[in-house]
N, C-alpha and C positions, 0 to 999 in steps of 0.2 A: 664612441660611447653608445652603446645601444641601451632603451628603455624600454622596459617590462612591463609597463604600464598601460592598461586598455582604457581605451574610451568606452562608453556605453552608453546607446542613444534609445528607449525601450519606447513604445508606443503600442497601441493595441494591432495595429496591423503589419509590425517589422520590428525586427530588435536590429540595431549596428552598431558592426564594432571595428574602432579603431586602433589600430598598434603601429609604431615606430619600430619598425626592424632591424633601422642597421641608420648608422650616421656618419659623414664621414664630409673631411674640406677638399674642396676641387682647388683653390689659391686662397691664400689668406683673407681674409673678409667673405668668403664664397662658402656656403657647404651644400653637399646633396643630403637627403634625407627620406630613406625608403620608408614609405610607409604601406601597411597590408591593411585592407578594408573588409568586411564580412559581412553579408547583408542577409538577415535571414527571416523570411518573411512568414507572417501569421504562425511565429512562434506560440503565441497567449493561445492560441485554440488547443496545442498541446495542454495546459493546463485546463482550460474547459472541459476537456475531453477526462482528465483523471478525475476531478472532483464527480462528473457525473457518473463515473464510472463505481466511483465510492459510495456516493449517494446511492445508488442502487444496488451494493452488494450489501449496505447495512440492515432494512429491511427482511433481504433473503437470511442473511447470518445469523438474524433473531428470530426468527422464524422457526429453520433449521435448528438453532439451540435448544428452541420451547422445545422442540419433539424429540431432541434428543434426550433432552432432561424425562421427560414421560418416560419415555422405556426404558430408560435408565431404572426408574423408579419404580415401575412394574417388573422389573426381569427380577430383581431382587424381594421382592415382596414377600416372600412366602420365608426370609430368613429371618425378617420379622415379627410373625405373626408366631402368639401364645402357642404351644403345643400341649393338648392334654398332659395330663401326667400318666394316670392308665389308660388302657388301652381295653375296653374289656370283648371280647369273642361274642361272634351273631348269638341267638338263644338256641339255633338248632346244632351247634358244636358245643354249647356247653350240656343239653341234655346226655349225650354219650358220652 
């Protein structure tokens, strides 16, 4: 019978894991039982590392937003704004 089951041993400076890979009887009352261990060290700085990574791209993205939103808002402007209705000619094209 083999089990699928992991152990998980987390701490700030190693995470470990253990699995039962294979199980099997050497004589009745007797069994062997493989087990596979994985020891991986200063995992948590992995996440340290993303948070501050976020932390400093929110700033920059709100930032970046404010100025996009501006030109956004200037490029368009003029689709806004009242248009005369007439239009009348300088006074030296309407003399002739």
């Amino acid at each position: 019978m083999v089990s699928h089951q992991v152990y998980l041993d987390t701490n700030a400076f190693r995470d470990v894991f253990v699995t039962v890979t294979g199980f099997s009887t050497l004589i009745p009352g007797s069994y062997q039982v493989n087990i596979h261990t994985k020891i991986i060290p200063l995992v948590s700085f992995v996440w340290i590392g993303v948070f501050l990574m976020v932390s400093a791209m929110l700033p920059i993205f709100g930032m970046e937003t404010q100025s996009l939103l501006k030109a956004l808002r200037g490029k368009d402007k003029h689709l806004y704004e009242d248009e005369p209705e007439s239009v009348e000619p300088p006074p030296e094209i309407q003399d002739n």
